[in-house]
Backbone as JSON, one array per atom type, in Angstrom:
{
  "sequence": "XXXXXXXXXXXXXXXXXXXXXXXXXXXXXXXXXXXXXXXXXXXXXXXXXXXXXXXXXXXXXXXXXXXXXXXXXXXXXXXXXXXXXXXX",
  "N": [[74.79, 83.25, 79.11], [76.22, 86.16, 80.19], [76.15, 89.35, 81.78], [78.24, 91.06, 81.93], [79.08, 91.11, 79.07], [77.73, 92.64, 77.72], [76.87, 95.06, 79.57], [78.88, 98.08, 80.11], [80.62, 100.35, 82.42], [81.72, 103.65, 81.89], [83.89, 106.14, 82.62], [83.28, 108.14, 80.62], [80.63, 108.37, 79.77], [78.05, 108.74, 80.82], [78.44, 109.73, 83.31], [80.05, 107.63, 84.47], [78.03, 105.63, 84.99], [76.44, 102.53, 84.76], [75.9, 101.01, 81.64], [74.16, 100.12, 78.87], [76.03, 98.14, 76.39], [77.26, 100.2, 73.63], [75.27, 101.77, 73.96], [73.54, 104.86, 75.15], [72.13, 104.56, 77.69], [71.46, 103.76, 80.61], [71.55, 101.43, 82.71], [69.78, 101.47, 85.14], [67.83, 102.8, 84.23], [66.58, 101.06, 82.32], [65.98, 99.14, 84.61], [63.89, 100.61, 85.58], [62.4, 101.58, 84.03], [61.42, 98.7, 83.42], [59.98, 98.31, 86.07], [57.84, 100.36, 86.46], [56.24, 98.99, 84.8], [56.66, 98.45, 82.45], [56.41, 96.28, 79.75], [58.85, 93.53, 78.5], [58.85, 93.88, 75.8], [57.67, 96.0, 75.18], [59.63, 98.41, 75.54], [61.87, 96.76, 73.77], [60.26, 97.89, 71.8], [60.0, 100.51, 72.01], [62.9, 101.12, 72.21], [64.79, 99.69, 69.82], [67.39, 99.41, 69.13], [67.94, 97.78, 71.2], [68.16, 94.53, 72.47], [66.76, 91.37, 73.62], [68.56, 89.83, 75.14], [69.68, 92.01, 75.84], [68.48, 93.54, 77.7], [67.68, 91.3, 79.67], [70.43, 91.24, 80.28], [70.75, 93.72, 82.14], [68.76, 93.3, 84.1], [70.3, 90.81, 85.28], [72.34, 92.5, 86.06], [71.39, 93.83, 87.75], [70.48, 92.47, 89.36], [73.0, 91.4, 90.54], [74.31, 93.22, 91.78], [72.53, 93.59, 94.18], [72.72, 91.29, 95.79], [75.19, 91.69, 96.38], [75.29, 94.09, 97.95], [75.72, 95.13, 101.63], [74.07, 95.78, 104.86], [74.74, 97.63, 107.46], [73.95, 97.83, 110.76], [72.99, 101.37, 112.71], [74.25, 102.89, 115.56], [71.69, 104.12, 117.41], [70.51, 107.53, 117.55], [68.03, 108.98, 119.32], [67.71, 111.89, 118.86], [68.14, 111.8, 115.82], [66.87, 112.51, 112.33], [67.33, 110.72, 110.81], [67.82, 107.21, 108.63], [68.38, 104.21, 110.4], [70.66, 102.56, 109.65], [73.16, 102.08, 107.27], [74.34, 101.56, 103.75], [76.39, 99.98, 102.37]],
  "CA": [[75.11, 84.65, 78.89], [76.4, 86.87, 81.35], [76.14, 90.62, 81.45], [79.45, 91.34, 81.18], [79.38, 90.79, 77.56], [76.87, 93.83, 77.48], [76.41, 96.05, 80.64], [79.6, 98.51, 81.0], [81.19, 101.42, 82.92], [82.95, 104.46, 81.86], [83.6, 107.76, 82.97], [83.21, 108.96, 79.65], [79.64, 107.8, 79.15], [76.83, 108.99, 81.79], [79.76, 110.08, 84.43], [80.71, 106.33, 84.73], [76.69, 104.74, 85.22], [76.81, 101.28, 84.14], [75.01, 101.41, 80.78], [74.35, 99.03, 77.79], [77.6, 98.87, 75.59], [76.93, 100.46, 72.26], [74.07, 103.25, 74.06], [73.62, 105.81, 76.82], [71.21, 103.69, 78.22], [71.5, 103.3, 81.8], [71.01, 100.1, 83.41], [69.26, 101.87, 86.13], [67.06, 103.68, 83.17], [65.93, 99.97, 82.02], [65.26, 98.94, 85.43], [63.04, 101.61, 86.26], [61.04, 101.39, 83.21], [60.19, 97.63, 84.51], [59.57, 98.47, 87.72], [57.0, 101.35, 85.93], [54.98, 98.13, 84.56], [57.0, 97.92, 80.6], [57.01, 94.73, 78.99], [60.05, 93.52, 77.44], [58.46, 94.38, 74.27], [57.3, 97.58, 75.36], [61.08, 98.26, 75.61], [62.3, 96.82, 72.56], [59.64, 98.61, 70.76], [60.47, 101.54, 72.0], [64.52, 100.82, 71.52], [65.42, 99.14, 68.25], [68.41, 99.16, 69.2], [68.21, 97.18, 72.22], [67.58, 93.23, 71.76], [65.95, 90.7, 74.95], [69.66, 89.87, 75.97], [70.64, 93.42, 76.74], [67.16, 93.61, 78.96], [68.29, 90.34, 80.69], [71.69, 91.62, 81.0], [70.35, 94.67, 82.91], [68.28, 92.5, 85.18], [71.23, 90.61, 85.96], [73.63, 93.22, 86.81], [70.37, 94.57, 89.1], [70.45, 90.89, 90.56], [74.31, 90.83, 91.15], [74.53, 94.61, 92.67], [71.52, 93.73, 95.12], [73.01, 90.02, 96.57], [76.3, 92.22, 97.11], [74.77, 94.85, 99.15], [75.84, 94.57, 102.56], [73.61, 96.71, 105.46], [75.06, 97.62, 108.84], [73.18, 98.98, 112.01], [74.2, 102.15, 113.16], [73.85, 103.11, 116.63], [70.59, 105.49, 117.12], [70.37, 108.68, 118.24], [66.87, 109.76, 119.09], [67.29, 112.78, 118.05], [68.44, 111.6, 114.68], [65.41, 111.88, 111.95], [67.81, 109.7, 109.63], [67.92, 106.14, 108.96], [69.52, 103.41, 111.34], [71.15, 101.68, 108.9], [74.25, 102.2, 106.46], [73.8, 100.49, 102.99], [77.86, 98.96, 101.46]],
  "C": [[75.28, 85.35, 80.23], [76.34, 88.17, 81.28], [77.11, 91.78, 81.3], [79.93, 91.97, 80.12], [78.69, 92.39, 77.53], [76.37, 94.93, 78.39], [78.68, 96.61, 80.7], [79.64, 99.9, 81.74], [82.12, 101.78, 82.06], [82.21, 105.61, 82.04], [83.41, 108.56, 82.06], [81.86, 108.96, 79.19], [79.04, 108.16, 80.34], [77.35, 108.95, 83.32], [80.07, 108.66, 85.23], [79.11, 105.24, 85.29], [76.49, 103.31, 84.37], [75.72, 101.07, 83.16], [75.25, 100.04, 79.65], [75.47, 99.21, 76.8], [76.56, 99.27, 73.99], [75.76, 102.22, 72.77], [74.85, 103.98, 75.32], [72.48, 105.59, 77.16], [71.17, 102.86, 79.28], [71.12, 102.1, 82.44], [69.57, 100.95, 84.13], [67.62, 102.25, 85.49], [65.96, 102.2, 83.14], [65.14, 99.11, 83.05], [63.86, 99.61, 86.2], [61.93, 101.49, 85.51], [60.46, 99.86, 83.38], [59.43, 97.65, 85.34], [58.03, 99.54, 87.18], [55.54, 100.32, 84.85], [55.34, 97.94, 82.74], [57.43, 96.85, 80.46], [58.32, 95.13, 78.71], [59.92, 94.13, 76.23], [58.14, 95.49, 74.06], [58.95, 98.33, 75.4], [61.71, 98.25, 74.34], [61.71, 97.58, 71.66], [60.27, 100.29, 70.85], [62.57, 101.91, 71.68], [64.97, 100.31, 70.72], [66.21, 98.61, 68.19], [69.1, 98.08, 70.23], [67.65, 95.36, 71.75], [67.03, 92.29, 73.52], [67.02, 90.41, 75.35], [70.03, 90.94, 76.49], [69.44, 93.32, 78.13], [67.39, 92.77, 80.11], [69.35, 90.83, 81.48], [71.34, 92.89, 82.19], [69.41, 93.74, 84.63], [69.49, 91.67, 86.12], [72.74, 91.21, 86.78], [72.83, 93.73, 88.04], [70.95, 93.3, 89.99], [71.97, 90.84, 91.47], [74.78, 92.23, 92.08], [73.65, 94.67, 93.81], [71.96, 92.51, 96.07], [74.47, 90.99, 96.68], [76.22, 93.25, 98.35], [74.97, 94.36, 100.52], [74.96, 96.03, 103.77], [73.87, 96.3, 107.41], [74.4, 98.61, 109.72], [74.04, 99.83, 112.1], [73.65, 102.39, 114.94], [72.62, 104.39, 116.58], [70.77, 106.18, 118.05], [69.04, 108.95, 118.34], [66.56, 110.55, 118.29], [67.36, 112.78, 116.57], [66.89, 111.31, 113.86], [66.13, 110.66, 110.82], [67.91, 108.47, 109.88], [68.63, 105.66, 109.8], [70.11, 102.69, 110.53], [72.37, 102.52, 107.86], [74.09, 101.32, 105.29], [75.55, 100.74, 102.27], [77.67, 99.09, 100.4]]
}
């Protein structure tokens, strides 16, 4: 399974946030509530609508948007309080 099948984009749907097909259910949304310590099941329970492939699929679009990431130095300025880095 790939996530493809079930993670898309459109601008008509959560101003183009790559969401589960069928909801308005942000990838980003699903990742966050992991990261916040929710089972899978804590998840499905709370979504009905959602099944353990969409959850995967979300994980794997995290996985394939994080190995694309590319981060370039920037030159520093002292005075600069902002990062040195640029994130692709």
């Amino acid at each position: 399974m790939t996530y493809n099948d079930r993670i898309i984009v459109d601008p008509e749907i959560l101003v183009g946030k790559p969401v589960i097909k069928g909801t308005r259910l942000a990838v980003e949304f699903i990742i966050e509530l992991l990261a916040n310590g929710w089972s899978h099941d804590d998840i499905l329970k709370n979504y009905p609508g959602l099944t353990h492939e969409d959850v995967l699929a979300c994980l794997g679009y995290a996985s394939d948007v994080l190995h694309s990431e590319k981060v370039y130095p920037l030159e520093s300025n002292p005075s600069d309080s902002w990062p040195t880095t640029c994130h692709a």
